[in-house]
C-alpha positions as CSV (number, residue, x, y, z in Angstrom):
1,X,0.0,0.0,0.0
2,X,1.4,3.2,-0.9
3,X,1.5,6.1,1.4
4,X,-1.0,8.5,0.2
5,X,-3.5,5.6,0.3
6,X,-2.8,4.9,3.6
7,X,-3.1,8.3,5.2
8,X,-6.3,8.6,3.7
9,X,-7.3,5.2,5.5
10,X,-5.6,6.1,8.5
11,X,-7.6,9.6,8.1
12,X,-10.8,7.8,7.4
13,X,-10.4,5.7,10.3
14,X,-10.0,8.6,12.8
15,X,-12.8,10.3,11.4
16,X,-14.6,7.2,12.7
17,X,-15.4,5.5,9.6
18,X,-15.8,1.3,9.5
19,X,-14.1,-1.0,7.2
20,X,-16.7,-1.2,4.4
21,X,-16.1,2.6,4.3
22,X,-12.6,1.9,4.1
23,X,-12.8,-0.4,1.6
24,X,-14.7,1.5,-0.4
25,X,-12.5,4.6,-0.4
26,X,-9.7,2.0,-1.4
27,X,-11.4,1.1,-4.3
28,X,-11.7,4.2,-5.7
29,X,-8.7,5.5,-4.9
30,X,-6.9,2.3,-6.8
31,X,-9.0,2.8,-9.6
32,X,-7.9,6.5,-9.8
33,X,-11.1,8.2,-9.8
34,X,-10.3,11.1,-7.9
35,X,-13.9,13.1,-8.8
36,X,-16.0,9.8,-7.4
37,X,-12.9,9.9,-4.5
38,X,-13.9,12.8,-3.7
39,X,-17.7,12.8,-4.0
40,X,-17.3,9.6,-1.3
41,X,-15.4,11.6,0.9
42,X,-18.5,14.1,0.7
43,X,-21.0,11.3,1.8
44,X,-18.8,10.1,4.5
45,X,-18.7,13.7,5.9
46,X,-22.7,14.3,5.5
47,X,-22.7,10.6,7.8
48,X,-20.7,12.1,10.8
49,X,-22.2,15.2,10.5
50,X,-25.7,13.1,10.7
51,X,-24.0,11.5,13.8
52,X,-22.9,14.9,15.8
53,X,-26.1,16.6,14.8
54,X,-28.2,13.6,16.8
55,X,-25.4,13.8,19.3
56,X,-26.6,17.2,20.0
57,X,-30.1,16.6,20.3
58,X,-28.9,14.1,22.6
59,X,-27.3,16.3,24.7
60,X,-29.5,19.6,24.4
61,X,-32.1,16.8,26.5
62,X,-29.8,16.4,28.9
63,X,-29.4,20.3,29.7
64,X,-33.5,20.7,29.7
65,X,-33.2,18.1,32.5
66,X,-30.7,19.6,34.2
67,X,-32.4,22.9,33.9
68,X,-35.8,21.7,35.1
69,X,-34.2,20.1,38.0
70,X,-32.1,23.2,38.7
71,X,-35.5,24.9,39.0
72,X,-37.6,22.5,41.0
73,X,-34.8,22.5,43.6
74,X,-35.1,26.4,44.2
């Protein structure tokens, strides 16, 4: 594996994608089509952002909690 390719895995990786994502990214790459490349990269990004977005929502449920508790404890 040459080293670009692997940066971009090792990249991939830390960005929290799995191994079919991986692989997938691979495939382009080997087959040199940087505008499809690219475009993957794209949909990979739109996924974690998917992820961070319900993380928030997640959270933001936790601080009405913690403010309606606050407030009942007064």
């Amino acid at each position: 594996m040459n080293e670009e390719l692997e940066k971009i895995l090792n990249n991939l990786s830390d960005a929290g994608c799995g191994s079919e994502e991986l692989q997938k990214a691979k495939q382009l790459y080997e087959a040199g089509d940087t505008e499809a490349l690219i475009r993957y990269f794209r949909k990979c990004r739109c996924s974690r952002m998917d992820e961070l977005h319900e993380s928030q929502r997640k959270v933001d449920c936790l601080d009405y909690l913690i403010r309606q508790t606050a407030k009942t404890n007064r």
